[in-house]
N, C-alpha and C positions, 0 to 999 in steps of 0.2 A: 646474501650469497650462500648457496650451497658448495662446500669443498668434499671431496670427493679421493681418496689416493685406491690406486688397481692394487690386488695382489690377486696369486696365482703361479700356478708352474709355468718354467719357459715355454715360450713357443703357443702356448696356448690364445693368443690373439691379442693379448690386452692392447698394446700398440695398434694395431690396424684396427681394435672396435672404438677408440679413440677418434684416429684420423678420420672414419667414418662417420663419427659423432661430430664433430668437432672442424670438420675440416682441414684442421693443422695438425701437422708430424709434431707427435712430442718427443723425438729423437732426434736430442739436437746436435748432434756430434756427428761427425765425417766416418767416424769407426763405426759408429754406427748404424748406420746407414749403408756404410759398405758391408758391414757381416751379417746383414738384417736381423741386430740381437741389441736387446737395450741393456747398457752398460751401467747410464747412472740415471739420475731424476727427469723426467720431463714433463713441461707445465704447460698444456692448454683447456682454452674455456670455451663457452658457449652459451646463449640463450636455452630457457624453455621455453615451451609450448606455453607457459602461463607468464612469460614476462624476466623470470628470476634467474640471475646468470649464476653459471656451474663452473667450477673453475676443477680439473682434475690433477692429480698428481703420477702422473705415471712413475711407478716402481720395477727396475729388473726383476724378471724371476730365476735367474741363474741361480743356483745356491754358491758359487764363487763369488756372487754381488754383494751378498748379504746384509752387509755393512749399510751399502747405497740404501737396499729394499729397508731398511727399519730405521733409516732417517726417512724415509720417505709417507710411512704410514705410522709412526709416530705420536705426529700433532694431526691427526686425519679423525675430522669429526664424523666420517663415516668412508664405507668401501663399497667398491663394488669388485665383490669378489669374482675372477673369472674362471672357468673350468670348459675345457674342450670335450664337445658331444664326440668326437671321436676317441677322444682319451679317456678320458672324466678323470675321476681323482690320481692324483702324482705326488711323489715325498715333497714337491716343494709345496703343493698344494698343504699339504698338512706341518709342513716350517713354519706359511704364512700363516695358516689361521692359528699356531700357537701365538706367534707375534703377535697380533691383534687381540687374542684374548689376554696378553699380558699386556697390553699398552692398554686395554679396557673400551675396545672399540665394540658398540653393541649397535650400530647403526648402520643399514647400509642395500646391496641390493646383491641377489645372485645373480652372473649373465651365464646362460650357459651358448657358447661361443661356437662358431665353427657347425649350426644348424645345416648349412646345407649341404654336411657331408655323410653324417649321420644321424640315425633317431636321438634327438638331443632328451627324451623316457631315462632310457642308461642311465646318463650322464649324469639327469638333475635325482634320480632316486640313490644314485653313489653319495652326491655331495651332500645329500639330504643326512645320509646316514652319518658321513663325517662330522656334518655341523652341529647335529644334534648333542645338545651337553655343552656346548659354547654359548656365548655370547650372542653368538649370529644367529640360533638355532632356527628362532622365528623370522627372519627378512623374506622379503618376497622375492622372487624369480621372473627371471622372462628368457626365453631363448632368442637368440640373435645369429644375425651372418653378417659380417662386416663387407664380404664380397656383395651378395644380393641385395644386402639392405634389408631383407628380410628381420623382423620384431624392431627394428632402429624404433619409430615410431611409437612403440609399446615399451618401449626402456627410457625414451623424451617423457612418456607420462608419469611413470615409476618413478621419477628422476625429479618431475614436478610435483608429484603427493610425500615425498622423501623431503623435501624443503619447505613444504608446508606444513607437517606434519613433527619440525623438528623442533625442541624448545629453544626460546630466546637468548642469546648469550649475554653476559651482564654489563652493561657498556662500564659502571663503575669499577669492576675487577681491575686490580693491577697489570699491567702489561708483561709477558715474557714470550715476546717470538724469538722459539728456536730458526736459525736462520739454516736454510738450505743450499741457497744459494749466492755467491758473493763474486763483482766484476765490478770493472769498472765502464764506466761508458762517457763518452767525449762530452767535456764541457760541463761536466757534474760530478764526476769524483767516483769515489767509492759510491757502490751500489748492491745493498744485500735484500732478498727475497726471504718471505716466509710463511706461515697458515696462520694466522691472529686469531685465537681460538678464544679469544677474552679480552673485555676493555677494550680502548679507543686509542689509536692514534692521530694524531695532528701535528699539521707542521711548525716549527720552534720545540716541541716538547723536547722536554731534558733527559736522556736515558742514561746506563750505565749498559756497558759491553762485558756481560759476564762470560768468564767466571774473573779475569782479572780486573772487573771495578772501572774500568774506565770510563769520564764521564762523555757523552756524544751527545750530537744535536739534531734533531731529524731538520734537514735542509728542505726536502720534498719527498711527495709520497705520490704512488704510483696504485690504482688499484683497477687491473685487466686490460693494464696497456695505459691507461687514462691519468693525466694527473690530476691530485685532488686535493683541499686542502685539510681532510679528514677524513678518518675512516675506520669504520665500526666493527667488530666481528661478529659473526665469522665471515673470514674475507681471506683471499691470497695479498698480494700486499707487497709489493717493491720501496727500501727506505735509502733517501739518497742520502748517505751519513756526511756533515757538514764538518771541515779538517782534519777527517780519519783518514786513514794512509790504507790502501788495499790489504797490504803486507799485515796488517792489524788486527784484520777481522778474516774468519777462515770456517765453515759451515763446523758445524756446537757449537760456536759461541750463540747467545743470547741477547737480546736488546731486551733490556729489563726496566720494571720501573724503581727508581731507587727506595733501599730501606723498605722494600714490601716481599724480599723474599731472601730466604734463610741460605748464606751462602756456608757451606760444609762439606768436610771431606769425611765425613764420620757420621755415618744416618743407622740408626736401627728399622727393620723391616720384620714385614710377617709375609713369607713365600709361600707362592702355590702351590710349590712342592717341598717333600722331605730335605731339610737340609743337609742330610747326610746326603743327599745324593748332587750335591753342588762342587765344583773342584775348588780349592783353595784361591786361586786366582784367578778366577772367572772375568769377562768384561760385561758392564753394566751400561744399559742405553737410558737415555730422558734425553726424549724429544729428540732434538739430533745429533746431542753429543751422546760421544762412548771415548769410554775410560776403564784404563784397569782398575784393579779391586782386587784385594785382601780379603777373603771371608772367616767370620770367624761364628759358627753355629750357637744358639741360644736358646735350646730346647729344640725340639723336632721341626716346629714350625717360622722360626723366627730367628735372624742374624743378627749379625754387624757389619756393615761392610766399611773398610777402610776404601776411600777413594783416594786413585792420582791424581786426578783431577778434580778442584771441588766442582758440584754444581748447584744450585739455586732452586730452591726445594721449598712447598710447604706439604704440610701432612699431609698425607691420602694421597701425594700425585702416586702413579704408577711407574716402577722401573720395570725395566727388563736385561736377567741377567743370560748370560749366553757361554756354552764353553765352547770355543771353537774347535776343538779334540772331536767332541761327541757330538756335535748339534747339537746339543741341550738347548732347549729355550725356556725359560719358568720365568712368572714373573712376581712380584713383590709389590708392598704396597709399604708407603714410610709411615711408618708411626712415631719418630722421634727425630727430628733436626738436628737435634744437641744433646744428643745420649749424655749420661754419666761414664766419670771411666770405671775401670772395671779391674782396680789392682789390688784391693784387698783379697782376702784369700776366701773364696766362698761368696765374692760379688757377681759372677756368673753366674750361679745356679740363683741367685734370688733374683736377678736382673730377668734370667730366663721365664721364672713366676713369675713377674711383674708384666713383661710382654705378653706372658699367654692373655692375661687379662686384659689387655690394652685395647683400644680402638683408633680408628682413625679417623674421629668424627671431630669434626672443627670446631662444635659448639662452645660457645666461651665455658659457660658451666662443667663440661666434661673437661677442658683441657686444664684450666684452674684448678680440681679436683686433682689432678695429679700431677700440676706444680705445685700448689698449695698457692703460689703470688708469682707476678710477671711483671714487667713492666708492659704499657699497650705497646709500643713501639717494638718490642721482641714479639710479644703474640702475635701482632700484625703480619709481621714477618714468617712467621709457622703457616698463617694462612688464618689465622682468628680472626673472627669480627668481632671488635672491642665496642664498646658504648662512647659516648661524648665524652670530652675529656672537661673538667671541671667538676665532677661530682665530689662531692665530699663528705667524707666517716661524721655520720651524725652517732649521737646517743643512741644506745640499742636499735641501730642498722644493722650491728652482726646478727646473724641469724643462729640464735643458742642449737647446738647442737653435740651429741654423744661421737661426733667421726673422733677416731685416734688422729692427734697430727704428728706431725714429724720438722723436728728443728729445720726452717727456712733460709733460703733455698732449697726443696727436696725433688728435682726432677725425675726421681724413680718415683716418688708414690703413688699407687693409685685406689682405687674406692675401695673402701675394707666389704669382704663378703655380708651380703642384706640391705646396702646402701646404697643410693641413687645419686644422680648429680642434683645441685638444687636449682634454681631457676636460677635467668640472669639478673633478675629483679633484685637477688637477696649479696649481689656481686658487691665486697666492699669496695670504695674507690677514694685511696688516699694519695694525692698529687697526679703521678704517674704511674702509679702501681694498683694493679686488683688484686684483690686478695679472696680466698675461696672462703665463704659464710662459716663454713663448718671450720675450717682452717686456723679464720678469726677468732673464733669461739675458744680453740683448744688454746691460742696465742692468749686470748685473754685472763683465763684460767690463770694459764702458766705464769705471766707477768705480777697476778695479781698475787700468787703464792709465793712470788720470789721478793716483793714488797713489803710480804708479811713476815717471811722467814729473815730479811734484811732487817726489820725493826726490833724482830722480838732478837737476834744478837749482838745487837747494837742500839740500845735503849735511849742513851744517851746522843747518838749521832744524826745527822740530816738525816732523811728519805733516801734511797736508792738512786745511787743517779742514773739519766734516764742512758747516757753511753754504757753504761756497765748491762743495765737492762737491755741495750738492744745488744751486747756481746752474750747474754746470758739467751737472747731468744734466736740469736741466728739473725737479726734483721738488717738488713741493706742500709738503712738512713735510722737517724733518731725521729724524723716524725711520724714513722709509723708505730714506734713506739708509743707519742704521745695521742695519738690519734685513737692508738688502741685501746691505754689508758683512759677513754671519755668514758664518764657514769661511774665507773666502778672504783677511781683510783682519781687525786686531785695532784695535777704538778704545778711544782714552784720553784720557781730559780734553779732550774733542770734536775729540780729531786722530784721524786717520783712519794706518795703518802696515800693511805691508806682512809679513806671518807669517815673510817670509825674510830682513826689515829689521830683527829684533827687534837682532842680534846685530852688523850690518854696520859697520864706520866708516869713512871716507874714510884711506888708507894714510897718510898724513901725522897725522894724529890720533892714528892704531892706535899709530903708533911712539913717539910725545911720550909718549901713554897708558903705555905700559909701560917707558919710560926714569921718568915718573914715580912710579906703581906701586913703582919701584925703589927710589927715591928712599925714599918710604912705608916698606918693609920692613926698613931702616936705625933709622927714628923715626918711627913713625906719625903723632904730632901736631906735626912741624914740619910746618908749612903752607908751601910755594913761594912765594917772594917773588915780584914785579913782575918782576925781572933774570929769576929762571929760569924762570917762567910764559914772557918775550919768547923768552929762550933756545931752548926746546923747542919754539916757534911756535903757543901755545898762547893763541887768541882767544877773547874773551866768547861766543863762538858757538860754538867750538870745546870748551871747560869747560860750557856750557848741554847741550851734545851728550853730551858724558861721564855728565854729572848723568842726563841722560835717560835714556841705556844702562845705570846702574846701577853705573859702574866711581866716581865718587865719589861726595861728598857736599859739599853747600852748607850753611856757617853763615856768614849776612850778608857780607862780602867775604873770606871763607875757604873752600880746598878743600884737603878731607882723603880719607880712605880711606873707601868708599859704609861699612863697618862700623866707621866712628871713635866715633860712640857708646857701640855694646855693648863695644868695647876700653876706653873711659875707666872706665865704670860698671865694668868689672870694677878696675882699679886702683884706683878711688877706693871702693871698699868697704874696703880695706886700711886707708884713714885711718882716726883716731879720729873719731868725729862730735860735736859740727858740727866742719866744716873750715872754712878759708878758702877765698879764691881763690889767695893765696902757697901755701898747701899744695897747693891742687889743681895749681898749676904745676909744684911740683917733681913730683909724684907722677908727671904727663902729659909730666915733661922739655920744654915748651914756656913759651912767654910767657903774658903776659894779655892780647894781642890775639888769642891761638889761644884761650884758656881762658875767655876768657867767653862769648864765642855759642856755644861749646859747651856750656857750663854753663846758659845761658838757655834754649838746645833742652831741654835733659836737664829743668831745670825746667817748660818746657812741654809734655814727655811725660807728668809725674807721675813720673819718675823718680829724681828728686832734688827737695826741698823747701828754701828758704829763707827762715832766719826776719829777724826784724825787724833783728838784727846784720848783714844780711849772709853770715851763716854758714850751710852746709847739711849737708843730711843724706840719705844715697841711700835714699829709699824704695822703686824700683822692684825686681820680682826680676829 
């Protein structure tokens, strides 16, 4: 389906080259019709000449409408702009087409209207002039008389190469029809109208009624009169909301698809025009709603706008802000959802750098680069296309790279001068989170220095733990921590060690170590008393460190050889079974302060069993 909305000065036809087209009055109102002036929206359709039906949206052109006209050409995937051969160009004439190049409408058709009262030459060489430097510059033209009929025909063709010629809309895109229209009608309920400029609806689907969140059910769907049980865009589109209450829904609200778009009252933008020349409280259009606004300048080029209203945003859509004082009209484009705030002193002026820099390009790679990490389910919501969700932080997946990063979370940063975005191929993906290649790389650096600076001041103590590690990096969850950690860093029992720390000890350790060891190789199970543990300088931190490395073993305030076990179990298979604990002493040549938490492990490996005597028996092999 080709959609279509008029703009133009009052009086200059658009209604009557409609009804001519179209055969139906898009002036549905009694007032209007009595004062022969269009006051609000009006929607009729028709076939082409090649099969494809045109559904149009008529817009007042009164500049008292205003309001109506830019819900009207809004969501308007294209225009047909009109101009009177006996007029030609008029200040509304030039309202609309600022509106249009600030909603980013580049598609469309010129009529030049009212041919059989003058040389419609004039007319179309004025408008040529006007358009030139827009968006519309290049559209074709045809002159018409809605009286004689005269070009009708040559505008059905235009009309048919205009829908042919227009690219496909992406049936996957999430749904956000700003709604224009809203009534109820007998025996169905609530019933809102809208342009479906993207994705599919069908009936059952589950919406949300923005900006207040509510969840709604499409009961039926209506597309050029007809009911359907799907329908694609671009299309006009009537949705019969199933237990909504009239009073609930009211033209800007939105039927949205849930969780696919960023609801905010606080967007950054880059405007078409000088921000100084903006008023402080301007109102700001998307789609059909408007809202007031707080502006607050960010460099010459680029704001904040505080909204009353939230609305349902991903990057790049187009606003348009408006003073109604001056007729101002300039429009804007979002480049930020979820701005940072801006209360330190001097967060302004680097927020304002960071904007001039910025784009509004949706590519995962670019938007990653100046989050640094996201979750998919937030960037979706911006408007990002995320990858499959399952991928997972292999060994050197990060993509080594020299980018500067910045403690995570960082929604201001963005690419340092000389730097490019990197593919999406090189995109980390750990659970729910991506993370930027270059990002990863500084994270990992940083993690691995903080591992090393952790060991060498605290010699004696565990690894780093890996929560202290992710407070020390900024990061959201500890498994991105450990995730980061792959290759370069080894964790254990949530410390964090260093792949060349496996082996290291403090030289004073090393040495007690292996005067002990010696000790060991004489009697393995006399255990070091208090005297020569103090002797050899050997601290409860200093024995915890050994245990760790592997060089002993701990049973309750005993420390033996790290292989004192599998050495007992082999002697004490030589007893008769059951034994005692006296027999197991002589067997191990040590006491029964050595002999029983030894015997108590070996019994809480399954290695040895003892029965109700007291007596045991080695079951392990």
């Amino acid at each position: 389906m080709l959609v279509v909305a008029t703009a133009g000065h009052v009086d200059h036809g658009k209604s009557s080259l409609l009804r001519a087209l179209t055969g139906s009055d898009p002036d549905r109102l009694d007032e209007e019709r009595r004062r022969g002036l269009t006051l609000d929206l009006g929607f009729v359709w028709t076939r082409l000449p090649g099969g494809a039906p045109v559904a149009f949206v008529d817009v007042p052109g009164h500049h008292r409408f205003i309001a109506n006209t830019l819900a009207g050409i809004a969501t308007a995937p294209s225009v047909l702009f009109v101009v009177a051969a006996d007029e030609g160009w008029k200040p509304q004439s030039g309202e609309h087409l600022a509106a249009l190049d600030a909603f980013g409408v580049r598609t469309g058709l010129l009529a030049i209207t009212r041919a059989d009262l003058a040389d419609p030459a004039r007319a179309l060489a004025d408008a040529r002039e006007h358009l030139a430097g827009s968006g519309l510059a290049s559209i074709e033209s045809v002159a018409v008389s809605a009286r004689t009929g005269a070009g009708l025909d040559a505008l059905r063709q235009r009309l048919d190469a205009l829908h042919a010629s227009g690219p496909p809309a992406d049936p996957a895109a999430p749904v956000r029809l700003w709604l224009d229209r809203v009534f109820t009608a007998d025996g169905a309920g609530t019933v809102a109208t809208g342009t479906l400029t993207a994705g599919r609806l069908a009936v059952g689907d589950e919406l949300e009624l923005a900006p207040r969140g509510r969840p709604v059910t499409v009961r039926g769907l209506q597309r050029l009169g007809a009911a359907t049980e799907a329908v694609a865009a671009p299309a006009r589109v009537a949705v019969n909301l199933r237990r909504t209450p009239r009073e609930a829904v009211k033209r800007g609200n939105a039927l949205v698809t849930p969780g696919s778009w960023w609801r905010t009252d606080s967007v950054d933008v880059r405007l078409d025009a000088d921000a100084a020349a903006l008023p402080a409280e301007p109102l700001v259009h998307c789609g059909t709603a408007m809202t007031s606004a707080r502006v607050r300048p960010l460099g010459r080029s680029a704001a904040r706008l505080r909204l009353r209203t939230p609305l349902d945003l991903h990057i790049g859509d187009r606003l348009l802000i408006r003073d109604p004082g001056s007729r101002l009209l300039t429009g804007a484009v979002v480049l930020d959802v979820a701005p940072p705030p801006l209360a330190r002193r001097g967060a302004a002026a680097a927020r304002a750098g960071r904007l001039a820099a910025m784009t509004a390009s949706t590519e995962l790679p670019v938007q990653l680069r100046r989050l640094g990490m996201a979750r998919r389910d937030e960037l979706r919501a911006m408007g990002v296309r995320t990858p499959d969700e399952g991928a997972a932080l292999e060994p050197g997946a990060v993509r080594e790279s020299g980018t500067d990063t910045r403690t995570v979370p960082d929604p201001s940063a963005v690419p340092e001068p000389g730097t490019s975005p990197g593919s999406s191929g090189g995109v980390v993906a750990v659970g729910d989170w991506l993370v930027d290649p270059g990002h990863a790389a500084g994270l990992r650096t940083r993690l691995h220095d903080a591992v090393t600076a952790y060991g060498a001041a605290r010699p004696l103590e565990p690894g780093l733990p890996v929560t202290e590690a992710q407070r020390e990096l900024g990061l959201p969850e500890p498994a991105l921590v450990e995730a980061l950690a792959q290759g370069r860093l080894r964790v254990s029992e949530g410390r964090l060690y260093s792949q060349s720390d496996r082996d290291r000890l403090p030289p004073a350790v090393g040495e007690a170590a292996r005067a002990l060891l010696e000790d060991f190789r004489a009697a393995p199970f006399r255990a070091p008393t208090e005297g020569r543990l103090k002797e050899l300088g050997l601290t409860r931190g200093a024995l915890a460190l050994l245990v760790r490395e592997g060089r002993l073993a701990r049973y309750a305030d005993v420390w033996l050889p790290h292989d004192a076990a599998g050495l007992a179990l082999a002697r004490l298979r030589g007893l008769r079974a059951p034994f005692t604990v006296g027999e197991a002493c002589r067997a191990l040549e040590t006491s029964r302060r050595v002999a029983v938490p030894l015997l108590e492990h070996l019994d809480r490996s399954g290695l040895t069993r003892r029965d109700a005597t007291g007596r045991r028996t080695v079951t392990g092999d």
